[in-house]
VEXLO-293692 format. One line per field, with one value per residue (C-alpha): y, z, x; residue in three letters; residue number from 1. Coordinates in nm, 4 decimals. Last residue first. Example, Ala and Ser with C-alpha at 12.3 -4.5 7.8 and 13.67 -1.06 7.14 Angstrom:
<nodes>
Y [-0.1060; -0.4500]
Z [0.7140; 0.7800]
X [1.3670; 1.2300]
residuo [SER; ALA]
num [2; 1]
</nodes>
This chain:
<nodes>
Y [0.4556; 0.2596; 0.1928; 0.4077; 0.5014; 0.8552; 0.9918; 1.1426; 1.3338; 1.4624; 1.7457; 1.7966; 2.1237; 1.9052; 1.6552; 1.3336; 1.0932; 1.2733; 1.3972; 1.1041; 0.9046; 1.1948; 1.1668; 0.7006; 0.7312; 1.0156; 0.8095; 0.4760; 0.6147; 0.7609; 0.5084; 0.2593; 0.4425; 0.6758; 0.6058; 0.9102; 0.9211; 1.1383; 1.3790; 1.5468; 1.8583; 2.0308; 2.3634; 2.4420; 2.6531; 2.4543; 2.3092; 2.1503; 2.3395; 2.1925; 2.2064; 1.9627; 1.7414; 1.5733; 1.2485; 1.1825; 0.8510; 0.9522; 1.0966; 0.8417; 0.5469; 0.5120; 0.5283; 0.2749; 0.0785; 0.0865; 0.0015; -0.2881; -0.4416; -0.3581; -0.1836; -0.4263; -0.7997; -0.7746; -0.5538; -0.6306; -0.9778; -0.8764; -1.0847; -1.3787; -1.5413; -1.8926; -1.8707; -1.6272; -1.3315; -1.1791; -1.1195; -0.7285; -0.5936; -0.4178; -0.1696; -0.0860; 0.1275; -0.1453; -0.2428; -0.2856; -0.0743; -0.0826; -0.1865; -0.0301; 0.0277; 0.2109; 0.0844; 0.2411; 0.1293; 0.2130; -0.1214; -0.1548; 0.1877; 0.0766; 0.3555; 0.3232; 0.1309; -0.0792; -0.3134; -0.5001; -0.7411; -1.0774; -1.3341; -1.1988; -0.8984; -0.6894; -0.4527; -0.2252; 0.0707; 0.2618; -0.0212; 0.0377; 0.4166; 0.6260; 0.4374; 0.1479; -0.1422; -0.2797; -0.1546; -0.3022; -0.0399; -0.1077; -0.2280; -0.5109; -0.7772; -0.5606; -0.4738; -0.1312; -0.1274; -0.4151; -0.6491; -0.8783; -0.7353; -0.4847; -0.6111; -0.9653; -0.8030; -0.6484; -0.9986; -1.1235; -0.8446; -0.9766; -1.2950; -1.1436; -1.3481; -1.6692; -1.9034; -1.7333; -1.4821; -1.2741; -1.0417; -0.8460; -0.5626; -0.3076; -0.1015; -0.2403; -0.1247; -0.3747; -0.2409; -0.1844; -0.4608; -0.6018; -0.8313; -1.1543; -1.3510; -1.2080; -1.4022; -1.4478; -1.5261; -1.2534; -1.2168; -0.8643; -0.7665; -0.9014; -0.9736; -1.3322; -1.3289; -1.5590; -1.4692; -1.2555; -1.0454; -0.8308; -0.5728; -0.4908; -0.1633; -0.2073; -0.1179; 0.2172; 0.2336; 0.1807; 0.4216; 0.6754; 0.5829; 0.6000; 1.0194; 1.1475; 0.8574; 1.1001; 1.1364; 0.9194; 0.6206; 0.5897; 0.5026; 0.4081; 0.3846; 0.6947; 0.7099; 1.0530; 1.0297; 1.3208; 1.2764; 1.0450; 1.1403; 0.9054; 1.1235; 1.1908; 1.0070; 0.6870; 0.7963; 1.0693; 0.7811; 0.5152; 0.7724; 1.1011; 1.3040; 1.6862; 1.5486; 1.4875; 1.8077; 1.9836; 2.2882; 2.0509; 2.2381; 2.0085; 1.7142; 1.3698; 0.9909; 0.7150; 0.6228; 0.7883; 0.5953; 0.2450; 0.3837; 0.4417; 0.1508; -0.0441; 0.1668; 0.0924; -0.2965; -0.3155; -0.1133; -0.3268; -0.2677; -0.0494; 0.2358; 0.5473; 0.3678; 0.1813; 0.4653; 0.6088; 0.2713; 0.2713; 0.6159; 0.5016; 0.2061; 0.3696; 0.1082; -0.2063; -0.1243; 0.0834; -0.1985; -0.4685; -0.3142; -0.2422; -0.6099; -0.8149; -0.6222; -0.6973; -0.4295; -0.3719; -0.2808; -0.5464; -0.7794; -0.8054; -1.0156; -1.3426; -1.5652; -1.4455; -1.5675; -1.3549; -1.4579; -1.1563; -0.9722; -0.9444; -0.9653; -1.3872; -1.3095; -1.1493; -1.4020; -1.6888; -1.5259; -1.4177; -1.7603; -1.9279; -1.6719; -1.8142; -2.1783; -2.1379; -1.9736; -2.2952; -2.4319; -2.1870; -2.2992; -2.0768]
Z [1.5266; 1.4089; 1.0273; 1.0210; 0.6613; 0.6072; 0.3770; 0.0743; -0.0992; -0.4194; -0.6356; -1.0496; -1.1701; -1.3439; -1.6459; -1.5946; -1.7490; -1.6768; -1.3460; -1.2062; -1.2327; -1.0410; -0.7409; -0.7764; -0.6946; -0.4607; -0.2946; -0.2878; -0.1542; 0.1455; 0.1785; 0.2401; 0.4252; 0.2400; 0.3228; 0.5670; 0.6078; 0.9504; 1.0271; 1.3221; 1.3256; 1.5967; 1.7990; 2.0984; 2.3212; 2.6262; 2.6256; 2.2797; 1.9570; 1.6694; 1.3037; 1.0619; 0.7837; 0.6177; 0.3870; 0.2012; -0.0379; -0.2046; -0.5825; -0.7063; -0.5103; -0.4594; -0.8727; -0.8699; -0.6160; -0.8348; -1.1528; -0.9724; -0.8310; -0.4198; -0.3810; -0.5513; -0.5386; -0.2565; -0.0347; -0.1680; -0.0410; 0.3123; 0.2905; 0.1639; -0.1280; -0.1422; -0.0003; -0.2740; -0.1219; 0.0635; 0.4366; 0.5343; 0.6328; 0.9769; 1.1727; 1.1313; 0.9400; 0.8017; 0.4803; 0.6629; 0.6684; 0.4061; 0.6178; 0.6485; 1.0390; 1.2083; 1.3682; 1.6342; 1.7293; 2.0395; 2.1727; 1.8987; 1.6895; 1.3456; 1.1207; 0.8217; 0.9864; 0.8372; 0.9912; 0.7725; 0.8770; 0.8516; 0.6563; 0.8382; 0.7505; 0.9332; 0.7086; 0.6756; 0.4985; 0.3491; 0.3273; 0.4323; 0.4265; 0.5356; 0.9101; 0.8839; 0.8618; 0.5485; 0.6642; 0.9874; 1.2253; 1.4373; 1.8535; 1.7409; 1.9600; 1.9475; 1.5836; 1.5555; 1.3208; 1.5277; 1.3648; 1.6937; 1.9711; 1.7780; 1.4902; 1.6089; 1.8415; 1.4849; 1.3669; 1.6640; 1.6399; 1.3023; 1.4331; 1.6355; 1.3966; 1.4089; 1.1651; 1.0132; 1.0845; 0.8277; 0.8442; 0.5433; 0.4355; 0.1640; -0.0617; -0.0685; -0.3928; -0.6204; -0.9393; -0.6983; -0.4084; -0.1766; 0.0925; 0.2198; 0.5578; 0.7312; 0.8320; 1.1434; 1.0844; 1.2487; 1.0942; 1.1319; 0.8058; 0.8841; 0.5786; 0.5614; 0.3327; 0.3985; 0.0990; -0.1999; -0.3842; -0.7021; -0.8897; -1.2045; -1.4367; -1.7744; -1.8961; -1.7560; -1.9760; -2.3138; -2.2145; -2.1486; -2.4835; -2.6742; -2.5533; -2.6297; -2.4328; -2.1302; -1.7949; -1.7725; -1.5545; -1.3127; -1.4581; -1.1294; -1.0313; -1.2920; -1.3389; -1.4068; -1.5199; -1.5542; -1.1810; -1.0251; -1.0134; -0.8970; -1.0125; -0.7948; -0.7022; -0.6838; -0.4820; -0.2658; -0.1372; -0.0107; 0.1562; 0.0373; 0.4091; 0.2087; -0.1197; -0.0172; 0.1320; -0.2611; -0.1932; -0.0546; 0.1744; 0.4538; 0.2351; 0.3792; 0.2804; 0.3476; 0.0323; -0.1453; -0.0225; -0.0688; -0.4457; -0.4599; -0.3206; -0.5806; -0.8378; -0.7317; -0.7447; -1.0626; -1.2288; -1.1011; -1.2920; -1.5591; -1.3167; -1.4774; -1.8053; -1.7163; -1.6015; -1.9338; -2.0482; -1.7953; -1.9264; -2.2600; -2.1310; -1.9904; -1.9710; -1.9496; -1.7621; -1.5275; -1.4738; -1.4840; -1.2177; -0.9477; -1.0338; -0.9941; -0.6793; -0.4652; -0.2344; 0.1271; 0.1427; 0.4151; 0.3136; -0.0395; -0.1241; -0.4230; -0.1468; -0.0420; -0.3668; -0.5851; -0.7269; -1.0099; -0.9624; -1.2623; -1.1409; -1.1328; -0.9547; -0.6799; -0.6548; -0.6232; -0.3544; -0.1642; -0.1831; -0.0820; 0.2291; 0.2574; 0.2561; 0.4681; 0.7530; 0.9412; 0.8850; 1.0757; 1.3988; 1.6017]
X [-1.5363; -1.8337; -1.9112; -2.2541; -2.2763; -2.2351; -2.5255; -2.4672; -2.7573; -2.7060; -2.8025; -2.6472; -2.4815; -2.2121; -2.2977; -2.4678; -2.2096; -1.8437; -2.0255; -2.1851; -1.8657; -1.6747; -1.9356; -1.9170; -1.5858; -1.5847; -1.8553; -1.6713; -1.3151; -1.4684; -1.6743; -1.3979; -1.1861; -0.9396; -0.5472; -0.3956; -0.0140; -0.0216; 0.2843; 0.3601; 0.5874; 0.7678; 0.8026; 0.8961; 0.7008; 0.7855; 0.4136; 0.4685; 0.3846; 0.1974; 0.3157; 0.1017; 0.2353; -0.0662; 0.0621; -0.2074; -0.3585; -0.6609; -0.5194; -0.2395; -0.2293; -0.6135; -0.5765; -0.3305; -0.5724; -0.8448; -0.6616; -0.5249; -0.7836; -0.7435; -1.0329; -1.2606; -1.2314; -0.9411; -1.1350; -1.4722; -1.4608; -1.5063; -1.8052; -1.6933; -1.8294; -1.9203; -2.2613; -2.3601; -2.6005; -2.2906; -2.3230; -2.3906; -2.0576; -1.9494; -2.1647; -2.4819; -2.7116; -3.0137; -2.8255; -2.5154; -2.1530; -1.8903; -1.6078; -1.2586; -1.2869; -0.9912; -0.7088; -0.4481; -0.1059; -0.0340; 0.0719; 0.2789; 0.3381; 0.2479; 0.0946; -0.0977; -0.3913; -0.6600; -0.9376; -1.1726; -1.4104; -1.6267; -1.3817; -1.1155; -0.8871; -0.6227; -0.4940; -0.2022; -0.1500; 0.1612; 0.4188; 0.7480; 0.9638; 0.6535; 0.6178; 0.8342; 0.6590; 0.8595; 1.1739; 1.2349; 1.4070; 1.7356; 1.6461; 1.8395; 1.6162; 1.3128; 1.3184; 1.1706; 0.8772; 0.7121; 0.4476; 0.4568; 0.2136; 0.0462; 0.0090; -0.1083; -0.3567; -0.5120; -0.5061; -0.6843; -0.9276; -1.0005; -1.1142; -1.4103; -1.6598; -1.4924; -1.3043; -1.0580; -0.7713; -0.5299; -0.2803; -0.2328; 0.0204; 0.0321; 0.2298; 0.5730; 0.7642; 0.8551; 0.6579; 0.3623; 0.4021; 0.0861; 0.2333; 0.0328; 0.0320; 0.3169; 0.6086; 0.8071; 1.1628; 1.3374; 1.6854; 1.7469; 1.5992; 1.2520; 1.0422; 0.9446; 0.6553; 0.3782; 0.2214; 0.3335; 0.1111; 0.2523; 0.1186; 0.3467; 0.2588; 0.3286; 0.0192; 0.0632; 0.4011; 0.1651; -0.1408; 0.2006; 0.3681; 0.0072; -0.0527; -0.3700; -0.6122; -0.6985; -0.6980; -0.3846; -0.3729; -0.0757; 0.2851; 0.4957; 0.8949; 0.9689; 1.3290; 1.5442; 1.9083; 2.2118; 2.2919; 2.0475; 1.7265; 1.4503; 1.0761; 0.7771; 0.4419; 0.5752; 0.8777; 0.6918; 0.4121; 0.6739; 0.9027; 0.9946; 0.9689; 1.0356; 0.8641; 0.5667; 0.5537; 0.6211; 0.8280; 1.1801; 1.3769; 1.2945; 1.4669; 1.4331; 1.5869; 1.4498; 1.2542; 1.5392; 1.8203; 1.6403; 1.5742; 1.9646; 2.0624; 1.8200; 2.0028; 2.3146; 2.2741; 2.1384; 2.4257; 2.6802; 3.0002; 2.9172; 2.7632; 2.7296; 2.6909; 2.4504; 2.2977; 2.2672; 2.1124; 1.8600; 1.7279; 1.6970; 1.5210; 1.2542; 0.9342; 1.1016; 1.4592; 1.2398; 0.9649; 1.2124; 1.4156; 1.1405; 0.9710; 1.2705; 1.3537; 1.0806; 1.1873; 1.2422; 1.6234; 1.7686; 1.4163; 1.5034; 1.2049; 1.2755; 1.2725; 0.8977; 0.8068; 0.5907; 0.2096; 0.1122; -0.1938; -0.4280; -0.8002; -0.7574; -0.4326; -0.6251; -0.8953; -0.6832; -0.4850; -0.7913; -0.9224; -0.5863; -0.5287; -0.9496; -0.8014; -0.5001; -0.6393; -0.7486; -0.4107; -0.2889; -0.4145; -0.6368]
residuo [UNK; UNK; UNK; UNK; UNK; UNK; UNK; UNK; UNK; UNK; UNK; UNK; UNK; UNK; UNK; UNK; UNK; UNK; UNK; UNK; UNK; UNK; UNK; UNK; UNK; UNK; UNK; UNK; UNK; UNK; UNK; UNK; UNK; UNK; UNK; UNK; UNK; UNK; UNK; UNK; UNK; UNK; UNK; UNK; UNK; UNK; UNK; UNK; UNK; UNK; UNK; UNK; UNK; UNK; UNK; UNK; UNK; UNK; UNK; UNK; UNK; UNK; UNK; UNK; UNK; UNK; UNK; UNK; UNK; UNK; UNK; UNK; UNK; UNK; UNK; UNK; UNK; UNK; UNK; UNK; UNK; UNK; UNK; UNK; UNK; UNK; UNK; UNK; UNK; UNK; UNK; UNK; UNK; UNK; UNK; UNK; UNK; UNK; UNK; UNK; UNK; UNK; UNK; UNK; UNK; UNK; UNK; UNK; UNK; UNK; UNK; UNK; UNK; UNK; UNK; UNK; UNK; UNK; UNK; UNK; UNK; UNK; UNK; UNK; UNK; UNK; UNK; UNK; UNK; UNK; UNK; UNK; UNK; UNK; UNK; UNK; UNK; UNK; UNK; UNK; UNK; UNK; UNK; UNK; UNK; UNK; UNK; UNK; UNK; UNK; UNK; UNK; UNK; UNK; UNK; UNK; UNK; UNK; UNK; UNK; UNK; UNK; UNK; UNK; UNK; UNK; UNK; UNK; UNK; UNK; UNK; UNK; UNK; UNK; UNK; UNK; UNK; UNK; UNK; UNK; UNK; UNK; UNK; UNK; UNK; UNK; UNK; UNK; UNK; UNK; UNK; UNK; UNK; UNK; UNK; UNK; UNK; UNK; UNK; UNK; UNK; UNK; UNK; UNK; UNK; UNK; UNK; UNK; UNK; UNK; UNK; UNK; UNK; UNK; UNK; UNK; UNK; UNK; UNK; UNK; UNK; UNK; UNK; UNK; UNK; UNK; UNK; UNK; UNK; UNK; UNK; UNK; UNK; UNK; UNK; UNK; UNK; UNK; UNK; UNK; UNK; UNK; UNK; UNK; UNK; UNK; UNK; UNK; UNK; UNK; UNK; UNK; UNK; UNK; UNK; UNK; UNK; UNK; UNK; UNK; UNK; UNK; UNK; UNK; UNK; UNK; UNK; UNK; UNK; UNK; UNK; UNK; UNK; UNK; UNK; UNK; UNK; UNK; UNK; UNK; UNK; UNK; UNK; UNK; UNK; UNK; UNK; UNK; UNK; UNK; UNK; UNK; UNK; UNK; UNK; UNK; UNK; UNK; UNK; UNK; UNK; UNK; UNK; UNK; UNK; UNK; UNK; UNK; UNK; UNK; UNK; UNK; UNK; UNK; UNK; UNK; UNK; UNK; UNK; UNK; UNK; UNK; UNK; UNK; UNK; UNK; UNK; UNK; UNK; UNK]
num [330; 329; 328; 327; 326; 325; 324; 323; 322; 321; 320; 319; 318; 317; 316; 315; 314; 313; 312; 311; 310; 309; 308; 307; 306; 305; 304; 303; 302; 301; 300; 299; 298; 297; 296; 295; 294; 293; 292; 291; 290; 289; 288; 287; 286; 285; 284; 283; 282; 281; 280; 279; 278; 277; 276; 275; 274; 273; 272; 271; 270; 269; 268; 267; 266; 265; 264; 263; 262; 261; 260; 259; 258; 257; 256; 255; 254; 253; 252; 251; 250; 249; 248; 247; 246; 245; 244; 243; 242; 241; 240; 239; 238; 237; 236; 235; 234; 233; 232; 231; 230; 229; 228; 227; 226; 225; 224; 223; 222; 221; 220; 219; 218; 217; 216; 215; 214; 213; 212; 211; 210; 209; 208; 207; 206; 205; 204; 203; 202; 201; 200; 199; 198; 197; 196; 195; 194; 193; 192; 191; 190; 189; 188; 187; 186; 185; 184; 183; 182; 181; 180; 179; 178; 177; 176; 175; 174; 173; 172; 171; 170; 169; 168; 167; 166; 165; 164; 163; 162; 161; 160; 159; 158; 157; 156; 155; 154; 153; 152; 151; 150; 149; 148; 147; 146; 145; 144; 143; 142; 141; 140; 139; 138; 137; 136; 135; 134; 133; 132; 131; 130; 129; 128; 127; 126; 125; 124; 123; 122; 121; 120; 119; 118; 117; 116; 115; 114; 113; 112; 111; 110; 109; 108; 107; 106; 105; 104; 103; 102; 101; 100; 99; 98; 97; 96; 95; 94; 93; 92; 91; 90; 89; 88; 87; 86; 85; 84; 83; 82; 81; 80; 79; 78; 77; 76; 75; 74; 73; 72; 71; 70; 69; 68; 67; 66; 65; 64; 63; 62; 61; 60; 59; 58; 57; 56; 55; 54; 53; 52; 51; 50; 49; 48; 47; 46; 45; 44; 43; 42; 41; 40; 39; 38; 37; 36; 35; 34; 33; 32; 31; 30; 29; 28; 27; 26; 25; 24; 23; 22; 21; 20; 19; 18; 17; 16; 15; 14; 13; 12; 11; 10; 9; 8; 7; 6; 5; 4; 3; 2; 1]
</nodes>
């Protein structure tokens, strides 16, 4: 399939996500050695805690910008088993806009998320200030691979989420999933050094394979072994995959980009649904070790705690309901 044939729905989604208040980035404009969108990650901090930028100006006179996207790099890669907070002990995408950047006598918060209340202006204010950003055909290989993926998700320059995208025919999003397996390699098979952005924790933290049809998602790329799971919302009648829309000129995986991924939906995904479950197994030696599992709520998963807390702030608590799993397929 050419790619000319994807270009109008990568348009559509595009159009669609700046109409709900994305922002278009360049792929130019990508630091693909550290895995940032830069611009965004230092305009946020310098924007919404500029006290705190100043002291570290003063740190670091010469090249303040520069040190502090090091030192973001550092802590998205960086791990601390003494840590109390598991998030905390692998850092990574989720830890850092979760948790404070220290840096001697300076503290940075890379992400505002929605208060639970309206008490507090300065926090309703920073929230605000949020930056979602969607660049397409981003080059992103720091070991000079030029292949590109079709759009990039960033929160205040920090890589969230990934999109390969096929057209035309129904079984077009298993091309896309082939795609990640086959070339969307976290080790660079030339170098044999990691890529950032699909590096499991460190890059983005879930990855989709969309077509006009489906939704496929996985937060872990292992090649071959990758594996995917369904993000659809299921038919009317039970089945699998999504119902097609009642206006002709919708799509019908349109709810991905029209309502998971508007921003204050996918802050809040960010904030309360997203995992990371550490668990400690034991080998057949008797040795010990840990495996770890970033886990990113499916689509009804998301939708019925959604909908759950809504009934509760406007029905009150004590209420009955029946939830019934959608059939999705495995």
């Amino acid at each position: 399939m050419s790619k000319a044939n994807e270009l109008p729905f990568q348009n559509d989604i595009i159009s669609q996500l700046c109409a709900n208040g994305w922002l278009l980035g360049k792929s130019e404009n990508y630091n693909r050695e550290l895995a940032l969108y830069s611009e965004d990650l230092l305009g946020f901090v310098q924007e919404t805690q500029p006290q705190q930028w100043q002291k570290f100006c003063a740190l670091y006179s010469n090249n303040a910008d520069e040190k502090f996207l090091e030192r973001v790099a550092n802590q998205l890669s960086k791990a601390d088993p003494n840590a109390a907070n598991k998030e905390m002990r692998t850092f990574g995408t989720l830890g850092v806009l979760r948790h404070e950047i220290k840096d001697r006598n300076t503290r940075f918060r890379l992400c505002q998320f929605k208060p639970e209340h309206d008490l507090n202006p300065d926090t309703l204010a920073r929230y605000e200030k949020n930056r979602c950003r969607v660049v397409p055909e981003l080059v992103y290989s720091a070991w000079g691979n030029l292949a590109r993926i079709d759009l990039v998700l960033f929160v205040n320059g920090l890589p969230i989420s990934t999109l390969e995208l096929k057209s035309e025919f129904k079984q077009a999003v298993h091309n896309a999933i082939k795609q990640y397996k086959t070339t969307r390699l976290p080790i660079d098979p030339a170098t044999k050094k990691p890529e950032p952005l699909l590096t499991f924790k460190r890059g983005a933290l879930v990855h989709f394979a969309v077509s006009q049809y489906e939704v496929y998602m996985t937060t872990r790329l292992e090649g071959a072994d990758t594996y995917f799971l369904p993000f659809n919302k299921g038919t009317k009648d039970g089945g699998a995959g999504n119902d097609s829309p009642d206006d002709a000129n919708q799509y019908a995986t349109a709810y991905l980009w029209n309502e998971v991924l508007l921003p204050e939906n996918l802050l809040n995904i960010l904030a309360s649904f997203v995992h990371l479950h550490i668990e400690e197994k034991e080998n057949w030696e008797g040795r010990r070790y840990k495996k770890e599992a970033l886990i990113f709520p499916r689509y009804h998963q998301w939708d019925v705690v959604k909908k759950l807390l809504h009934a509760a702030k406007t029905e009150g608590t004590g209420q009955k309901y029946l939830i019934q799993h959608p059939y999705v397929s495995p």
